[in-house]
C-alpha positions in Angstrom: 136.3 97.0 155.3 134.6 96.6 151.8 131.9 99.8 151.5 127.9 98.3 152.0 127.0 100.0 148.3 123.0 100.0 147.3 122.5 99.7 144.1 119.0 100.6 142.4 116.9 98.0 140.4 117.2 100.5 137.8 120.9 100.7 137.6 120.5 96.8 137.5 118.9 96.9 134.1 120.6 99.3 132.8 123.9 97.2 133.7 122.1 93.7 132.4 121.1 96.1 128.9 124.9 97.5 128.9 126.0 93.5 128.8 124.1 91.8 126.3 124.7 94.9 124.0 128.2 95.7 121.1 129.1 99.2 120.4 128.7 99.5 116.7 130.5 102.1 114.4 127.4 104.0 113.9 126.6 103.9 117.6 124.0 101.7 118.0 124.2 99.4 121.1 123.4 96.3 119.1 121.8 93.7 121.1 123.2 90.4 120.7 120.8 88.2 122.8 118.0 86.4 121.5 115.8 88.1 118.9 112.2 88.4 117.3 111.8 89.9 114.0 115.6 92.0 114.4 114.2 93.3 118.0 115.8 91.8 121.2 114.1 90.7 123.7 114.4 90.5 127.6 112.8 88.2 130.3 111.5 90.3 133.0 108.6 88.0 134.7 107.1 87.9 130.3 109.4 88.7 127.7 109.9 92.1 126.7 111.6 94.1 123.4 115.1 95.4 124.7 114.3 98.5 123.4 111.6 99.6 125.5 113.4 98.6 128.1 115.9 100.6 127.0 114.3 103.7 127.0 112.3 102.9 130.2 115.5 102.5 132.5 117.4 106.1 130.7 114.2 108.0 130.0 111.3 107.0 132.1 107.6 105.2 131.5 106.1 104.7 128.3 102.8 106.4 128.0 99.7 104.4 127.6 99.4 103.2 123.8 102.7 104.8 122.7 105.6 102.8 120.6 109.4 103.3 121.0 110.8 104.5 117.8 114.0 103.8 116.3 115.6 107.2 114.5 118.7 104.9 113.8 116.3 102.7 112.1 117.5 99.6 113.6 115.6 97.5 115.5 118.1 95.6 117.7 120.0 99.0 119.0 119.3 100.0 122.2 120.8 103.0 122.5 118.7 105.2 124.4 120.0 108.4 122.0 118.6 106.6 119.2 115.1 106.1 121.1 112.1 108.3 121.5 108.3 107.8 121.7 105.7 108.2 119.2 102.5 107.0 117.8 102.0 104.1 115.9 101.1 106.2 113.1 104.4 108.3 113.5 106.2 104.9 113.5 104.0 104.0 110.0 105.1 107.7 108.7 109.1 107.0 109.8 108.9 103.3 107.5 107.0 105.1 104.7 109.6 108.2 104.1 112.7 106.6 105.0 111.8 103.6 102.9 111.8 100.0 105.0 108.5 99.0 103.3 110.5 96.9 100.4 109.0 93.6 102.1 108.5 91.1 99.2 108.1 87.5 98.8 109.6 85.0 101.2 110.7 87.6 103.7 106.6 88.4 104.0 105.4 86.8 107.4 101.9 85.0 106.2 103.7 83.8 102.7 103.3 80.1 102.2 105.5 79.5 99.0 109.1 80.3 98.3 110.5 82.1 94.9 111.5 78.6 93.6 108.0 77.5 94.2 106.3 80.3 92.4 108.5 80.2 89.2 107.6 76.6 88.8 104.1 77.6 89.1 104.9 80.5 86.9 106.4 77.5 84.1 103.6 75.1 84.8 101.2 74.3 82.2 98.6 72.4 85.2 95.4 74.1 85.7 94.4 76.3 88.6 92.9 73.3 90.4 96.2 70.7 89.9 98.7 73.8 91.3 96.3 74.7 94.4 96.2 71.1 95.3 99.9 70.2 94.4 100.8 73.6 96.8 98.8 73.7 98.9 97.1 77.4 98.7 93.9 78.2 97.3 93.2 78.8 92.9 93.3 82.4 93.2 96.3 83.2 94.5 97.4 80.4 91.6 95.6 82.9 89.6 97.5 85.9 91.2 101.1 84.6 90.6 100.5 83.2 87.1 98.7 86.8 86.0 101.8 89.1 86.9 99.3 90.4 89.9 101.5 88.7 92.9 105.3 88.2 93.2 105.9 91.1 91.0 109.4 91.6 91.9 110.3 88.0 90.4 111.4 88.1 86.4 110.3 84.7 85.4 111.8 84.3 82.4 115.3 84.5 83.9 114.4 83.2 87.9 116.0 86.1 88.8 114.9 88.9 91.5 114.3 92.6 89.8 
């Protein structure tokens, strides 16, 4: 006769975590199911980041108003080794020193033009007004990109990154 085994709704994540995730050489458990912004993310009645998940089913809760931390610095592991708890400041801190705040450009979430777009504004001889209109963004950020001030990290003479 096959043994009745219970099985905890714990070891049920954990299992559902273990599948959707690859072993990596550095090992992270790299998720491979759907993603926001390199995080995974998990349908448990709303969606949730993998990660906290993660470190909820292996660790325990997650105090009120504290982050999961990655000290693999990779948002889609998993690995409950790699995650601990923190503020959001101590998250801020871990970006600033270990140097993930080279967001520039394109990859910025709120930018409305591409690199293309702003070396042809960068070539343009069309007033402030004509550009803001023709893009679709307001004169001063025209202004901005024409005066060195915004899109720094674009050398506009070649249309080449720095």
């Amino acid at each position: 006769m096959t043994p009745f085994v219970v099985t905890t709704d714990n070891d049920l994540l954990k299992a559902r975590l273990f599948n959707k995730s690859r072993l990596s050489e550095g090992g992270c458990w790299e998720w491979i199911g759907s993603k926001r912004n390199g995080y995974g993310l998990m349908a448990r009645g709303k969606t949730v980041t993998a990660h906290r998940l993660s470190y909820e089913a292996y660790h325990g809760g997650i105090p009120r108003g504290m982050v999961v931390r990655h000290t693999c610095d990779n948002p889609s592991c998993i690995n409950p080794d790699h995650l601990c708890i923190g503020t959001q400041q101590d998250n801020v801190i871990d970006r600033e020193t270990r140097g993930r705040r080279d967001v520039k450009g394109e990859q910025v979430g709120t930018s409305k033009l591409t690199e293309k777009e702003v070396l042809e504004i960068r070539a343009s001889d069309l007033s402030l007004k004509k550009l803001s209109d023709k893009y679709k963004v307001d004169k001063s950020n025209i202004w901005s990109i024409r005066s060195g001030k915004s899109w720094k990290h674009l050398d506009a003479e070649f249309g080449q990154r720095r």
